[in-house]
C-alpha positions in Angstrom: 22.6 125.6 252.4 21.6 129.2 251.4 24.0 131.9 251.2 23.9 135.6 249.4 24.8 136.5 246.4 28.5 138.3 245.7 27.3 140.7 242.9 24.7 141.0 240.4 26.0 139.8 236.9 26.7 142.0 234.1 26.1 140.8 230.7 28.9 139.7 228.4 29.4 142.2 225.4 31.3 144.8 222.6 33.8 147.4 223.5 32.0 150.2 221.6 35.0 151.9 219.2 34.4 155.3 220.8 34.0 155.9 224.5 31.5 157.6 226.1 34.1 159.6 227.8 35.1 160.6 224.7 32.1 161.0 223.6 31.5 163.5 226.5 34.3 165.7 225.8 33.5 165.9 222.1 30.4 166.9 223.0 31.6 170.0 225.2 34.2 171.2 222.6 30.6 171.5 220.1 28.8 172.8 222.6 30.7 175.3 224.3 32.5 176.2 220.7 28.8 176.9 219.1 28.2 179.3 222.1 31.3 181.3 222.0 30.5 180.9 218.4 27.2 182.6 218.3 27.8 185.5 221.5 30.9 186.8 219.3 29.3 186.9 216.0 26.3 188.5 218.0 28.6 191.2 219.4 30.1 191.8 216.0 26.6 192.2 214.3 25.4 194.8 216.7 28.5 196.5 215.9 27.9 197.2 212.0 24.5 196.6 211.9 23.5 199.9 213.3 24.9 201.5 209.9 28.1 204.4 209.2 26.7 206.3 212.2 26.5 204.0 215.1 29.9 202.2 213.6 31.5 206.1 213.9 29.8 206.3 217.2 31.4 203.5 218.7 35.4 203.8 220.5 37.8 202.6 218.8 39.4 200.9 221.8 35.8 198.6 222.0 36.5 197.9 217.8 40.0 196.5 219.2 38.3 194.5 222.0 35.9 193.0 219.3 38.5 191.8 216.7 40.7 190.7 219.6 38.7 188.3 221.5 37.3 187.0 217.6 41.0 186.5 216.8 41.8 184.7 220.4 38.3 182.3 220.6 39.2 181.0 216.9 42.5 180.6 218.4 41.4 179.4 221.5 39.1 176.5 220.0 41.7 175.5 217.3 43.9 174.6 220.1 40.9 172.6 221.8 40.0 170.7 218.7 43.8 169.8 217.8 44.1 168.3 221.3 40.8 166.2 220.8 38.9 168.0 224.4 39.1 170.7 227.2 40.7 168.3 229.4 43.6 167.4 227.2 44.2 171.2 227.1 47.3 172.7 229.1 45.9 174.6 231.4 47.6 178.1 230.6 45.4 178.0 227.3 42.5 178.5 229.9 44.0 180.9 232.2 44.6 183.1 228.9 41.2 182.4 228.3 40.1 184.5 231.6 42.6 186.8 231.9 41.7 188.1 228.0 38.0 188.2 229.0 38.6 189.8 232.0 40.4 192.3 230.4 37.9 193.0 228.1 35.7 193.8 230.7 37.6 195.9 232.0 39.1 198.3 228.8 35.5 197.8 227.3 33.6 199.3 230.2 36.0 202.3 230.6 36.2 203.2 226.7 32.2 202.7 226.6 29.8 205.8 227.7 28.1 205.1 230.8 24.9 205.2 228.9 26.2 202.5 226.7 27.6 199.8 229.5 24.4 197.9 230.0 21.9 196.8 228.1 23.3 197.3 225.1 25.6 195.0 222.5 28.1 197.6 222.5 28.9 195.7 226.2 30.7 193.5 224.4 32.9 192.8 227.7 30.1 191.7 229.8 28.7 189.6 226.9 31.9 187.6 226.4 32.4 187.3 229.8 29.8 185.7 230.9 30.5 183.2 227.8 34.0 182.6 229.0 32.8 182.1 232.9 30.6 179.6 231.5 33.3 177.6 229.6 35.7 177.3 232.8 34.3 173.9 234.0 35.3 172.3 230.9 38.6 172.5 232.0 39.1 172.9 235.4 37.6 169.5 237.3 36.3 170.5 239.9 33.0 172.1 240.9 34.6 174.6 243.4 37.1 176.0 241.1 34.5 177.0 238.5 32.5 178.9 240.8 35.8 180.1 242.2 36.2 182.0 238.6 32.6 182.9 238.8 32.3 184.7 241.4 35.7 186.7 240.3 33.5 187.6 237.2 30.8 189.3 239.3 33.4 191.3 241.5 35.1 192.7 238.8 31.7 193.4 236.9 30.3 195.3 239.7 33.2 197.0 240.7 33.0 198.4 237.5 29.6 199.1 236.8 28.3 200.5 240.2 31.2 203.4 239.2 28.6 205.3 236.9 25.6 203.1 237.3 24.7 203.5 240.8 20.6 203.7 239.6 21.0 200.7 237.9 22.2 198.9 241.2 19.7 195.8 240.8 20.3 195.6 236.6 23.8 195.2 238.3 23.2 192.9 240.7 21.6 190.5 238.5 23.8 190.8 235.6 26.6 189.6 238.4 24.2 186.6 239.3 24.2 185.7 235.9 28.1 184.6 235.7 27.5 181.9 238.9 24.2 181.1 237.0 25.7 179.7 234.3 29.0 178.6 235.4 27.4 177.0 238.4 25.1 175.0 235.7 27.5 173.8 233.9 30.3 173.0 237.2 26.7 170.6 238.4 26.5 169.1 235.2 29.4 168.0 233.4 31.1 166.3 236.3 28.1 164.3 236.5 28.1 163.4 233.3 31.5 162.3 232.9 31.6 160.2 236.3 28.5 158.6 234.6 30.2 157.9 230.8 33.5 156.9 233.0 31.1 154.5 235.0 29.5 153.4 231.6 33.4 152.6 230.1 34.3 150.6 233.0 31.0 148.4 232.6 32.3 148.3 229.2 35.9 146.8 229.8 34.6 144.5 232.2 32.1 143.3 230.2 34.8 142.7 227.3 37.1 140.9 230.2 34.2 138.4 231.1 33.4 137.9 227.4 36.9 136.8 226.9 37.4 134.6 229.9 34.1 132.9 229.3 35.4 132.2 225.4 38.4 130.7 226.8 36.8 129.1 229.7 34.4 127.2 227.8 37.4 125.6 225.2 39.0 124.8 228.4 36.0 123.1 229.9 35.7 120.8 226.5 39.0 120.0 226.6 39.3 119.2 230.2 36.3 117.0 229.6 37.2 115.1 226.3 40.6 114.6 227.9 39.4 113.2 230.9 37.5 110.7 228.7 40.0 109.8 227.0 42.0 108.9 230.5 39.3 106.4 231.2 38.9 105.1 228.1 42.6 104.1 227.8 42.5 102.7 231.0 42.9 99.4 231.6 40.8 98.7 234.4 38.1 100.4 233.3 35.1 98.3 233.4 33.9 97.0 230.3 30.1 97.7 231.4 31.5 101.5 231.6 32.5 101.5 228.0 29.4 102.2 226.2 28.5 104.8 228.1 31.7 106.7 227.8 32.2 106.6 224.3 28.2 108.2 224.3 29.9 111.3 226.2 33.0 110.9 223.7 30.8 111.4 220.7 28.9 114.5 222.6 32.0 116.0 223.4 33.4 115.6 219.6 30.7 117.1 218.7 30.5 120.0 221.0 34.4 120.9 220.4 33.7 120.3 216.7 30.6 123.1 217.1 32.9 125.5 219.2 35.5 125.0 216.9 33.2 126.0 213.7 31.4 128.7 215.9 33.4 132.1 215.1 34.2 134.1 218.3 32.0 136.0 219.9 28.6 133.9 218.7 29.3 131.7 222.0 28.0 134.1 224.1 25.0 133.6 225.9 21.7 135.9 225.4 21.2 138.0 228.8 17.2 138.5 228.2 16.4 134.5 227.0 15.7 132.8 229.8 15.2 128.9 230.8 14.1 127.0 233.6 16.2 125.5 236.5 14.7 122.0 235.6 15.7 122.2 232.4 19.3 122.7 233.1 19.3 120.1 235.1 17.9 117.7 233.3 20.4 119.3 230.0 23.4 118.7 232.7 22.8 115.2 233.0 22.3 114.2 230.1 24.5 111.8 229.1 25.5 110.4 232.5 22.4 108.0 232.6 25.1 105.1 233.7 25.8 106.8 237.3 23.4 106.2 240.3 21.6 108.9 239.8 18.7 110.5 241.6 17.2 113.6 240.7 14.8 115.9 242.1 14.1 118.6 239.9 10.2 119.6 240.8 11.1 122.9 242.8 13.3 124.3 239.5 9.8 124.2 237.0 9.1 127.8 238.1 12.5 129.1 238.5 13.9 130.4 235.2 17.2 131.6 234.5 18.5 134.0 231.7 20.6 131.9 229.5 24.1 133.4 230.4 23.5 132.1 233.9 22.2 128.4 232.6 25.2 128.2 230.6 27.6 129.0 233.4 25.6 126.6 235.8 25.1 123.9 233.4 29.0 124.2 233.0 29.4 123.8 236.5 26.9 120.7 236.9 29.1 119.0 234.2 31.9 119.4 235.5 30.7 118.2 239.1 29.5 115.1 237.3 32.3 114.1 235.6 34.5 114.4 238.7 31.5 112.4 240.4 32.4 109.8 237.7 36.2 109.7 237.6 36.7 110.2 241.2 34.2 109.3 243.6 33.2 105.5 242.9 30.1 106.6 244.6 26.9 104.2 244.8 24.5 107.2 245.3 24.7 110.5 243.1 21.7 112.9 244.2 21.2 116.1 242.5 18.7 118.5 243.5 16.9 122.2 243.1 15.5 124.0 246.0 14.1 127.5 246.5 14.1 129.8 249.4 13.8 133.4 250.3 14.4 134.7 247.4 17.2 132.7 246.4 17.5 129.1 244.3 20.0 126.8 245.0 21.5 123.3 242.8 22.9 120.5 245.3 24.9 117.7 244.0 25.4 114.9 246.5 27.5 111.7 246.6 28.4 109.4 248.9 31.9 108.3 247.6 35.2 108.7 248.5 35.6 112.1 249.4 37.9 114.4 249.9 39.6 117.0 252.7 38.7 120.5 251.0 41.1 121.8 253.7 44.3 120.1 252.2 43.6 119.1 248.6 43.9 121.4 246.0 41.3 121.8 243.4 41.6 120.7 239.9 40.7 122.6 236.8 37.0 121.5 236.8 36.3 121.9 240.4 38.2 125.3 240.5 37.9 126.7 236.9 34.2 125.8 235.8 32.5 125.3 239.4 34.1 128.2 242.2 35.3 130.7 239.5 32.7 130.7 236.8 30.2 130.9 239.3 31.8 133.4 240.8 31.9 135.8 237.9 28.2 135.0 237.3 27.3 136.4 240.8 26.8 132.7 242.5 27.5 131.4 245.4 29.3 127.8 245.6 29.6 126.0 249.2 31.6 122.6 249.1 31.1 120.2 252.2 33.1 116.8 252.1 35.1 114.8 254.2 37.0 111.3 253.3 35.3 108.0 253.1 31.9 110.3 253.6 30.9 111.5 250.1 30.7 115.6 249.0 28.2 117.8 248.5 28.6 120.9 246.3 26.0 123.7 246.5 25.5 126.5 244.1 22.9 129.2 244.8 21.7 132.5 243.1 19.3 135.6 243.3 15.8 135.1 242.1 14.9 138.4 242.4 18.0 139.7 240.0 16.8 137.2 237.7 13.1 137.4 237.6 13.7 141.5 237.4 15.8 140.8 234.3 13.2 138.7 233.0 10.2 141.5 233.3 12.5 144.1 231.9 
């Protein structure tokens, strides 16, 4: 009985110490903190680099601008780096941010000759600008907003240039295109980015969540197991034909609880590129249940692999399905099975014992735990089918496609 998968598995793994959210927002405090960087040390440079004469020629009011907007970005930045990112910020840092550039564009323009207002370094207004424009989607979230500020840029830019520079219209014009430019590059980019390193985080946690569960699902499945031994063993109406055979699966238990108990955390954890073949977790399953009727068909699974995360979690489950077969059902006929269609294989493990109502009985640990909820996780499929005094049938399926793409990556 074929049925589609839930969800692709995602491997188990390692919380990384440092985001990649955090990593994001460290990178657009460097980023953005090397440009304003470099455009302010720029304007200062063509400022004394011209010599006495050009430093005499330039207004005063344009030598206030300069050391102002120096004295604010290192200000500006400090404040950045001692909250740890942009978006930690309060938000009035970056509305200082604007209003100081906008003024600056403003007083700069009108102190400047007209000669000097573009084209030149002594535009320092524009030149800053522009920087701060481009800053503004590091803190404000969304894309509109951004462009919002933008666009405010260019009015106030061309309001002011067009006053004296009429022949310069189109130098104008594209000097205004510039600020949506590069604000508009930066509002496209870095919400992408962070929706992808906030995408990459929560892969992250959930990957840590089904590391853990599987660590404590596995000592629960050994000590379900050994205890359930135990149970029969100290039974007295166990048959004495039964005995040998379940102090075998005592031993392999010991030994596999001994193993996890010896293994340090973590190591447990399944390889997601390895892979096996259905057949041979099969046969690995039933190992060690040589004693019960059983019948199995394993000629379909030889082609069929599996990575190893998903063997483990299905050889889990084929355990457990055994041992209930063994404590529960009294059945004469156990027939276990692999099949393969459209895409998809599938596990069957038949008996014809007692049976049960799956309507009104409630699930044990094994059935429940290791079979539906395991399987589950690993992006299975489990259908139960049983009725009492008629045997059950338990059937889990999974992508082959999924698989076989994980194996030619």
């Amino acid at each position: 009985m074929m049925a589609s998968a839930d969800r692709t598995p995602a491997a188990p793994g390692a919380r990384r110490e440092t985001s990649s959210a955090t990593l994001v927002e460290r990178f657009a405090v460097t980023t953005f903190g090397v440009l304003r960087t470099g455009t302010v040390a720029q304007l200062v440079a063509s400022m004394v680099m011209g010599g006495p004469e050009a430093m005499s020629a330039t207004p005063l009011t344009s030598w206030i601008v300069t050391a102002t907007i120096v004295a604010w970005s290192i200000g500006f930045f400090v404040a950045v780096i001692r909250h740890g990112s942009f978006a930690a910020l309060p938000k009035w840092w970056g509305i200082a941010d604007i209003a100081i550039a906008v003024s600056a564009l403003i007083v700069v323009s009108t102190a400047l000759p007209s000669d000097w207002e573009i084209g030149t370094w002594h535009a320092t207004g524009y030149y800053y600008a522009a920087i701060v424009s481009a800053t503004t989607p590091a803190w404000l979230r969304s894309r509109i907003e951004p462009l919002l500020v933008a666009a405010g840029f260019s009015i106030v830019y061309v309001s002011l240039m067009l006053t004296d520079n009429t022949g310069l219209a189109a130098t104008v014009a594209i000097n205004a295109v510039a600020f949506l430019v590069y604000t508009g590059a930066g509002a496209v980019i870095l919400p992408t980015v962070r929706r992808l390193a906030h995408d990459s985080d929560a892969n992250a946690d959930r990957a840590v969540r089904l590391a853990a569960e599987l660590e404590r699902t596995r000592y629960q499945f050994h000590i379900h197991n050994a205890t359930g031994l135990l149970a029969q063993l100290a039974r007295d109406d166990t048959p004495a034909t039964l005995v040998p055979s379940l102090r075998a699966q005592a031993l392999a238990e010991s030994n596999r609880l001994r193993r996890e108990a010896l293994t340090p955390p973590g190591e447990n954890t399944a390889d997601q590129e390895t892979t096996t073949t259905l057949e041979h977790v099969v046969l690995s399953a039933t190992t060690g249940f040589g004693h019960l009727p059983l019948e199995i068909r394993t000629a379909i699974g030889r082609d069929i692999h599996l990575t190893s995360f998903d063997a483990m979690i299905l050889r889990s489950a084929l355990i457990s399905l055994l041992y209930n077969v063994q404590f529960h059902a009294h059945a004469t006929e156990v027939v276990v099975h692999t099949d393969s269609l459209d895409g998809r294989w599938e596990v069957s493990v038949c008996d014809d014992g007692t049976g049960f109502d799956p309507d009104h009985t409630p699930y044990g640990f094994g059935l429940q735990s290791q079979v539906l909820d395991s399987a589950h996780q690993a992006g299975m499929t489990v259908h139960i089918t049983s009725h009492p005094g008629e045997g059950t049938c338990v059937f889990i399926s999974g992508n082959t496609h999924a698989i076989e793409d994980g194996r030619a990556g």
